[in-house]
Structure formats: structure tokens, C-alpha cells
N, C-alpha and C positions, 0 to 999 in steps of 0.2 A: 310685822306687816305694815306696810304704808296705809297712813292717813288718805282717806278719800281725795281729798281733795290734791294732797301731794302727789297722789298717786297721777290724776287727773293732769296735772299740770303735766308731769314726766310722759306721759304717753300722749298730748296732745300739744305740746310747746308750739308745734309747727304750725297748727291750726289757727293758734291763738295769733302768733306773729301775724300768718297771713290776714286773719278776720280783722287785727289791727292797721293795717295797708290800710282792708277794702272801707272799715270803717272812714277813716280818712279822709281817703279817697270820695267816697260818693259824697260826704256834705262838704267838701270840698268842690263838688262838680256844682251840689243845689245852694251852694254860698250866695248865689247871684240873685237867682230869681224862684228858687225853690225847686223840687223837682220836676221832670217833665212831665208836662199832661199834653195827652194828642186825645183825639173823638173819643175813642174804645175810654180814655180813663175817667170823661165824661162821664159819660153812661155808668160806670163803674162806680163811681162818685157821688151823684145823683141818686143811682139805686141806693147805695150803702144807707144817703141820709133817707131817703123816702123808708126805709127798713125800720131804721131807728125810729123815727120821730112819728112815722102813721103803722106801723108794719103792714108797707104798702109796697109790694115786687113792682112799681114801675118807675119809668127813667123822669128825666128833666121836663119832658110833654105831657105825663103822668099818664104815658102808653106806658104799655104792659111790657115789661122787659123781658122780651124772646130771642131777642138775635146773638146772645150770648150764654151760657151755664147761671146758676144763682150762685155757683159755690166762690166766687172770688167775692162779689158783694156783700154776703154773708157776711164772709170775714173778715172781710173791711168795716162793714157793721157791729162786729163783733168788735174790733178795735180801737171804734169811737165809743162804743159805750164803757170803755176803760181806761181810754187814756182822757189826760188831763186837759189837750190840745187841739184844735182841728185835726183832721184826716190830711190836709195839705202839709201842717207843720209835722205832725207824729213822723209822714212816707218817709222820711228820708231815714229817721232811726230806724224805721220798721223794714224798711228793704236793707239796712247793713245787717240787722239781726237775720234776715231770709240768709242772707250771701254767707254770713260767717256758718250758718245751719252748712248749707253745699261746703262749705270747704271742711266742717269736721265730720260730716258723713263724706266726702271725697275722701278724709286721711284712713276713715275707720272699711272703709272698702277694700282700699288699695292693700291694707295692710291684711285684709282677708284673701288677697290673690295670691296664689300659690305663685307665682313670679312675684317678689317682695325685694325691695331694698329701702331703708329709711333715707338715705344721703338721695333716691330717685323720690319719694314721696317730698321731703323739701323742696325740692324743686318744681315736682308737679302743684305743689299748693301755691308756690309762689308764681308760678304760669298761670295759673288759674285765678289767682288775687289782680294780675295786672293784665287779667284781658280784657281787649275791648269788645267781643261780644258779649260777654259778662255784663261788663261792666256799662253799655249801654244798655241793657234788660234793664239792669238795678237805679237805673237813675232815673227811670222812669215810672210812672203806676200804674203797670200793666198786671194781667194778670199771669203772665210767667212768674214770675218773680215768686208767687207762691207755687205755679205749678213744679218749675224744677227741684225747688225742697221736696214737693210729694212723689214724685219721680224717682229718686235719689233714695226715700224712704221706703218707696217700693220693692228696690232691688234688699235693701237689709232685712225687711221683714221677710218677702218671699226667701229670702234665700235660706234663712234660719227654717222654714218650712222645709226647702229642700233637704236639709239637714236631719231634720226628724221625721217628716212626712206626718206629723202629727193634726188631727181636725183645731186644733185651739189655734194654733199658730196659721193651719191656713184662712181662719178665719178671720185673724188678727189681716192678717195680707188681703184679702178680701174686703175688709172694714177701709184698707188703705188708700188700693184700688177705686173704691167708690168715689170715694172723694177728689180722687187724682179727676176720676171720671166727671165728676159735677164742677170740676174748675174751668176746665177746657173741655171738650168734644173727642180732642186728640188723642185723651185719656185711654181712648177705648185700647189704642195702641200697646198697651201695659195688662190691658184683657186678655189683648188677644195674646201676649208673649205670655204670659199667666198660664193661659189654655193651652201652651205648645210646648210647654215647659212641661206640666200636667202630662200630657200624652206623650210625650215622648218620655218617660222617667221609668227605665227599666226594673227600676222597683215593687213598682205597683202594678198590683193584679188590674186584670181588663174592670172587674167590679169598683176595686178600690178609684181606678180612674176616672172613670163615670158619676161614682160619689162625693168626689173633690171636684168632678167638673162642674156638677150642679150646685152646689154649696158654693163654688169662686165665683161661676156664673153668674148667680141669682143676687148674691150681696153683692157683686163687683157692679151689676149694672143697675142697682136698685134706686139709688137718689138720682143717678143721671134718666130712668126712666120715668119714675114720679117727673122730674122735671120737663121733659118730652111730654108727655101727658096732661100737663097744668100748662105747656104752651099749648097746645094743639083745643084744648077745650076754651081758650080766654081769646086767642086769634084766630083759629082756622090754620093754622103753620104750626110745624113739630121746630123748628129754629127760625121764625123768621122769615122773609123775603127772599129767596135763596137766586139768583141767577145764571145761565148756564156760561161755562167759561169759554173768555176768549183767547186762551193760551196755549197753544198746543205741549205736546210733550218734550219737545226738541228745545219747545225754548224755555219750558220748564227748567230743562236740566242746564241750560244756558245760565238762568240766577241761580240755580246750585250751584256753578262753576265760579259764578259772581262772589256766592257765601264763602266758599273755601278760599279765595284768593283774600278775603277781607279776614279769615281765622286764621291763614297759615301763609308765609312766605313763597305764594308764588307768584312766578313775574308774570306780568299781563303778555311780556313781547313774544311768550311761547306759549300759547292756548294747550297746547296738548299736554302740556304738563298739568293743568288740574283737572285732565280727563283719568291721567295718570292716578294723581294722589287720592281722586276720589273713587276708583276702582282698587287700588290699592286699599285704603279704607276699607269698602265692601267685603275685599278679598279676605283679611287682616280677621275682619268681623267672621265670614264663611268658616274659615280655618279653625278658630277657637271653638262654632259651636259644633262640627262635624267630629273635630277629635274627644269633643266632651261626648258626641254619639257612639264612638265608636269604641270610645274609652269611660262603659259608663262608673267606675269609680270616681273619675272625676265631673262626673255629670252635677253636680251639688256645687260646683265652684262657681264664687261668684262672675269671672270674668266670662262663665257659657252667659248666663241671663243678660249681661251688661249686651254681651254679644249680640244677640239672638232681638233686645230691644231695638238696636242701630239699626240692625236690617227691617226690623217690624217697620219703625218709623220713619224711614227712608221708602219705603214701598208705598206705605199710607200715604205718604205726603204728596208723591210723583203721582198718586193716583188721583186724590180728594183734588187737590189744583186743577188736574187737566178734567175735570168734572164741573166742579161748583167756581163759579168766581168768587176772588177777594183776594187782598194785594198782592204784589208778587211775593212770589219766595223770595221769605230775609232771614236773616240772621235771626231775628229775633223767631221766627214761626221754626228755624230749623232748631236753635236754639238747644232742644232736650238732647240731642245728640251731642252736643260739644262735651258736657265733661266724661258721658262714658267713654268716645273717641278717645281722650286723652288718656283713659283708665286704660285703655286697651293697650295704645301706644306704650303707654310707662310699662307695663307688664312684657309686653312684647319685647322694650328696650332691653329688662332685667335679662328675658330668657337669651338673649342673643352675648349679652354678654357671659352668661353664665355655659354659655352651650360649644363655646370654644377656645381655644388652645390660648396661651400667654400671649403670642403676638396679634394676636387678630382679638382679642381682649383690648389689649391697649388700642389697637388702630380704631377696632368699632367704638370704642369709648370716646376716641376722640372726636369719631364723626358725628356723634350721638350727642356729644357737648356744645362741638359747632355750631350742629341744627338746632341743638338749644338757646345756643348763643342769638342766634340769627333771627329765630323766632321772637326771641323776650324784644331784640331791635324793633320786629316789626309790630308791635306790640308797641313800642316808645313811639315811633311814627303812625300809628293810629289813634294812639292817647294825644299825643301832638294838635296834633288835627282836630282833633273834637276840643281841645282845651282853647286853640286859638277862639273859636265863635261862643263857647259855653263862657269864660271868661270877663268877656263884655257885654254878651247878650243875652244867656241865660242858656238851660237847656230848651233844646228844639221843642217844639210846640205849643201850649198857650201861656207857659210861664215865659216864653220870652219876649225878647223887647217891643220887637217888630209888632205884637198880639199886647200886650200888657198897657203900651202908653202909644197903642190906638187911638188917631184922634176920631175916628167914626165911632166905637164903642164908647170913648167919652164924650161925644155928644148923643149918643140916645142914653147913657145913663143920665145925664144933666138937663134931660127931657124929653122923660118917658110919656108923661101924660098928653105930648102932642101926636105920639103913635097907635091912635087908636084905632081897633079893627085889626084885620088877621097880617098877622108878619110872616113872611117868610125868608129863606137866606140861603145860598148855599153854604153856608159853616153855621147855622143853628147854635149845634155845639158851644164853639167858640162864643157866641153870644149869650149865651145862658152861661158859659162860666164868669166872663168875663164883666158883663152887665147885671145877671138877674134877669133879663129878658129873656119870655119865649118865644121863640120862633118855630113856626112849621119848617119841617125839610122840603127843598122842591122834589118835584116828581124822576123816578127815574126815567130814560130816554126809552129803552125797552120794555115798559110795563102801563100796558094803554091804562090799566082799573088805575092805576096813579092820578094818572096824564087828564082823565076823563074827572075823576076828583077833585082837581087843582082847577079845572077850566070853568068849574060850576061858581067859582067864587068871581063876583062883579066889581070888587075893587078889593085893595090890600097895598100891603108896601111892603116893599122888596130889597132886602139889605144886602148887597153886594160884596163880598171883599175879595179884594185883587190879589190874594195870596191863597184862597179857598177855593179856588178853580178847580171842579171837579167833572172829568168826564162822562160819567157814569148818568150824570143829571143833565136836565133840560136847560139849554144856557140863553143868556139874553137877548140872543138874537130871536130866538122861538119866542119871550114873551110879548117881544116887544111888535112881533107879527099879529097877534093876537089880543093886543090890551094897548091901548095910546098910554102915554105918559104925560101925568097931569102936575108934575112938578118931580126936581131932582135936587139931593144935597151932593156936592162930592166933595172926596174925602184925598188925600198921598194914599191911602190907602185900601179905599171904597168908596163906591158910589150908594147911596140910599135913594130908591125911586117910589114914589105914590102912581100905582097904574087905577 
């Protein structure tokens, strides 16, 4: 019998290679300026140290952090009180160890689909080591980066359930669930595939399904409802400030069209081709989990659940947007679906080639190589593109240049004690990472109780920057309708005003 660890090496070499790329890779991307922080990692950051050091759940204004889950600052919390280094220096080890996590639960998946080939799992790990929606998650401190590890852990644990139908293991999946659930909101999406999965499982009697529903149910939504509950009691808001959306459905599905051109080779000059691929997609997804219905022997295989997730999340997300506002659909919020998509694809590839004759073997193989080929290109020319600007100026948002050697933030850091009284800004954020300063957010344009808040105050200063342009908020023309200006510094990069 092999030695653990030999054994380990032999059945996961692929893993290893890849996770060696992405390691690489990403503190190759944070070489410059560290990795990226935008508003959300803020907040994120903030929470983690107020956790640590007061264990106090609120942000940089020392408001109550509701507009997000607690479960990513947790355990970013939980990070700093073990490693040796800030939370700024640790991200960057910390997000290759998430990424190398997906690529060896991607190889230990793949290799559980009854569509299997090792010479196609190589290949799919090495796809998946040099993407660049990957690998823009990972270079930054978002909290994907831990949701797609808990995503990824969900389909192996549930599925081991599927396998035995046993209460331990669905409870193990249920424990998983939770977590998925207190990271993101999104999580619920892994519920609800949980619950569908559940009822549709030929196995189980009408009782026995009802008994696993309440048991998945009740632990699956327990930490995200404690936390529902502990915002709604400290704010009056179950998440936050929620606004209603200004997107319709049409153009929803227009930056879906946007995401899939940015994950896969297609040309902008024919639109209808990524109406194509992403029905296709769907279709691909349809197919797998109706033959696991109708063939319920194979109803326990991983590629139904991986299935059956894509379409979950894809519905949720087309819905929750054209409802609640917040930024468009990206890559990064579509994000959880990329590597099952790919799981699916690689299985689907195995079965096409295994399912015909010697010539159309070689012919699909070769088409199958091309499009591989063509893909990893587009993949080089995405990587391209982001190394031109990360290389000289850092990654995008407040580690880079443009934000970092601010001459406005180094002059209120060089004289703080001349800003006294209430600050406000539209990028707050950026100034509280940046300076140590806090600043109020200005109000939003749609929410009079803001609007009516912000007018009560009779003087303040008002720290402008000309890259934080935010529409959402009241902009200078409104305040300056309202409040004379008693003096201005400006900045190449902001203006600082006393109203």
C-alpha cells in the first residue's frame, strides 16, 4: 500500500502543478502595490479588525455592519488573530491557498463524474489556473474568494449524502450550507438546490423527505438568520439600505452577455452568438439534470447537483438584480457558476467523445482541442490586458497608484488636526483606508431620511475625489445650491471644500 502522502502526490500532481501557476501568479499580480481593495473590502477589513481588537460587528464609521453577511469578516478575523502579519500582507498567501482549495476540489469532482478522463481533468485544471475571471476574484479581498471554496465544498459533501442518504452526512451538508449561507446572501442559492435535490430523490419516502427537509432547512439557514435578526434589531434593516432597481431584465441579460464574452472566446462582431452559448449553457445544464430525473440510478451523480446549481443561480441572480439595486452583473457576482460550467463542459466533452465511432472521435477531438486551444488564447489576451495597468500601477482600486500617492489624501494625512468638525466624501472608504480619516458618506439622491440628515448639519467639509464619482449620491452641484463655500483646497486629483 502507498504511503499517504505518495499516494496523495499520485492522485493529485495536477492539482499541485496548477495551484503552483496560481500561486505565482497572483503575488505576481500583488508585487506592486499589494492586492486589490475596492469599498466592499473596506468594510470587510475594518469589520475583521473592529472583531479582533473590540469584538465589535461594525465598519470603519463604527456603524453596525449590516449591508453585508458577518461570515467573510469572521474569517478574516479569524486570520489575523493567527497569522504573523497584517490582513493587507497575509491576502495575497491567503487568496492562493482559497484558489489552490478550487482547483483540488475541481480535480476531486471531476474525477467523481461518470464522464471522466485524466489527460481532460489536466487540462481543465490548467483552464481554470489561467483564468481571468478567477483570477481577478483572487487578487482581490473580496469575499468570493472564500465563497467559491464553500460552494465547491458543497457539492462534495452533499453529494456523499446523495450516496448514502444518511442523517450525519446530511447534516455535515447542512453545517456546510450554513456557512456558504452567512458569507454571501447568494448562499441561499445552494438551499435552495439542497431542497430540490431532497425532493426530487426517488429514494426517499414522502416522510423520510420532509425529515431531511427540516433538518437541511433549519441548520442550512440558521447563522444567516441569527444574522438577519441581529441586523434588523441594531438598524431597523434585515441587510441594509436596500434600493429598488434601475435595470430592467433585458439589459440584465445584456451584462450576462457581457460576462460570457469576457469568460469565453466570443466575438463581439456577432451578438447572437453569446445568446447562443449561454442558452446552450442552460441547455447543457437542463439535459444532465432531467436524465438524472428520469434515470433515477443516476440521480447521486455529481454532475446532476453541479447541474441543477447553474440553473439555481442563474435564475436567482436574473431575478435578485432586476429587484434590488447594486452593481451590474460581473464576472465577479456570476462568478460561482464558472467552474461548475466548466465541470459540465469537460464531462460533456468526455461523453461526446466516448459516445461515437473512430472518425468522428478523432474529428470531435480535434474540435474539442481547438476550442481549447482558442480559449487558453483568450485567456492570454485577458491576462495581457490586466498585466499592462497592474504592472506599473498596481491592482485596480485603492492599492493602486492613482489612490495610494494621492496628493489630497497626503495632505489631510499631513494635517489632520486642521479638519475639524464633520467630513464628509463621496469615497469615505478610500479615505479611511488610505489616511486613518473618517468621513460620513454623502446621502443617497433617492432617500429623502438621508437627504433630510445631511441638511441638518450647518457647516462641515467636504472631500471630493475626481475618480469616486458616484451616481447613486448627491453631487456637488446640489451642495453647493444649498451651503456657500467658505474656502477650497484643490487637488490633480480632488478638490477639498469647507461649506
Amino acid at each position: 500500500m502507498k504511503q499517504p502522502f505518495t499516494y496523495f502526490i499520485y492522485r493529485y500532481w495536477d492539482a499541485i502543478l496548477a495551484s503552483s501557476i496560481v500561486f505565482v501568479w497572483i503575488l505576481h499580480y500583488a508585487r506592486h502595490g499589494g492586492i486589490g481593495i475596492s469599498p466592499d473590502s473596506v468594510a470587510y477589513l475594518s469589520a475583521a479588525d473592529n472583531i479582533v481588537n473590540g469584538f465589535s460587528f461594525t465598519d470603519y464609521n463604527g456603524i453596525p455592519f449590516v449591508l453585508f453577511p458577518l461570515g467573510y469578516p469572521v474569517f478574516l478575523a479569524m486570520v489575523q488573530l493567527f497569522s504573523p502579519d497584517t490582513l493587507i500582507h497575509t491576502a495575497p498567501t491567503l487568496n492562493g491557498l482559497l484558489f489552490s482549495g478550487l482547483l483540488f476540489m475541481s480535480s476531486y469532482l471531476f474525477r467523481q463524474m461518470r464522464f471522466y478522463h485524466p489527460a481532460v481533468r489536466l487540462l481543465l485544471l490548467l483552464l481554470l489556473a489561467t483564468s481571468s475571471a478567477l483570477l481577478e476574484v483572487y487578487s482581490m479581498l473580496w469575499s468570493e474568494t472564500l465563497f467559491l471554496f464553500l460552494v465547491l465544498l458543497f457539492f462534495i459533501v452533499f453529494n456523499r449524502y446523495l450516496h448514502s442518504l444518511k442523517r450525519r452526512d446530511l447534516l455535515m451538508a447542512a453545517m456546510v450550507v450554513s456557512l456558504v449561507f452567512v458569507v454571501r446572501y447568494a448562499g441561499i442559492t445552494c438551499i435552495i438546490t439542497g431542497c430540490l435535490l431532497i425532493l426530487l430523490n426517488g429514494r426517499l419516502t414522502g416522510k423520510k423527505k420532509l425529515q431531511h427537509l427540516m433538518v437541511f432547512g433549519t441548520v442550512g439557514i440558521a447563522l444567516a438568520a441569527w444574522n438577519l435578526v441581529r441586523n434588523n434589531l441594531i438598524s431597523g434593516t434585515f441587510t441594509g439600505v436596500r434600493q429598488k432597481a434601475t435595470r430592467t431584465v433585458a439589459e440584465n441579460l445584456q451584462d450576462i452577455g457581457e460576462v460570457l464574452r469576457y469568460w469565453f472566446p466570443l466575438t463581439e462582431s456577432v451578438p447572437a452568438w453569446t445568446m447562443v452559448a449561454g442558452s446552450l449553457i442552460l441547455l447543457i445544464a437542463l439535459l444532465f439534470v432531467l436524465h438524472s430525473l428520469l434515470q433515477q440510478q443516476y440521480f447521486s451523480a455529481t454532475e446532476h447537483s453541479i447541474a441543477l446549481f447553474i440553473l439555481v443561480y442563474a435564475a436567482f441572480m436574473l431575478t435578485i438584480s432586476s429587484v434590488s439595486r447594486f452593481e451590474t452583473l460581473s464576472s465577479r457576482l456570476l462568478s460561482p457558476v464558472y467552474i461548475p460550467i466548466l465541470l459540465l463542459l469537460a464531462a460533456g466533452s468526455v461523453y461526446l467523445v466516448r459516445r461515437n465511432n473512430r472518425f468522428l472521435k478523432i474529428a470531435i477531438t480535434l474540435l474539442l482541442l481547438s476550442t481549447y486551444g482558442y480559449t487558453q488564447y483568450h485567456h492570454y489576451n485577458n491576462n495581457s490586458h490586466t498585466w499592462e495597468g497592474v504592472s506599473y500601477a498596481g491592482m485596480p482600486g485603492y492599492t493602486e497608484d492613482q489612490w495610494k500617492k494621492s496628493p489630497l489624501i497626503d495632505h489631510m494625512r499631513k494635517r489632520k488636526a486642521l479638519f475639524s468638525g464633520p467630513i464628509f466624501s463621496n469615497a469615505n472608504d478610500a479615505l479611511f483606508f488610505l489616511s486613518g480619516i473618517k468621513a460620513f458618506p454623502l446621502p443617497h439622491k433617492d432617500i429623502p431620511g438621508e437627504i433630510r440628515a445631511f441638511r441638518q448639519n450647518k457647516s462641515f467639509f467636504l472631500v471630493w475625489f475626481f475618480y469616486g464619482d458616484n451616481p447613486d449620491l448627491i453631487g456637488l452641484e446640489y451642495i453647493q445650491q444649498h451651503y456657500p463655500i467658505k474656502a477650497s483646497w484643490q487637488f490633480k486629483d480632488g478638490i477639498i471644500f469647507s461649506f
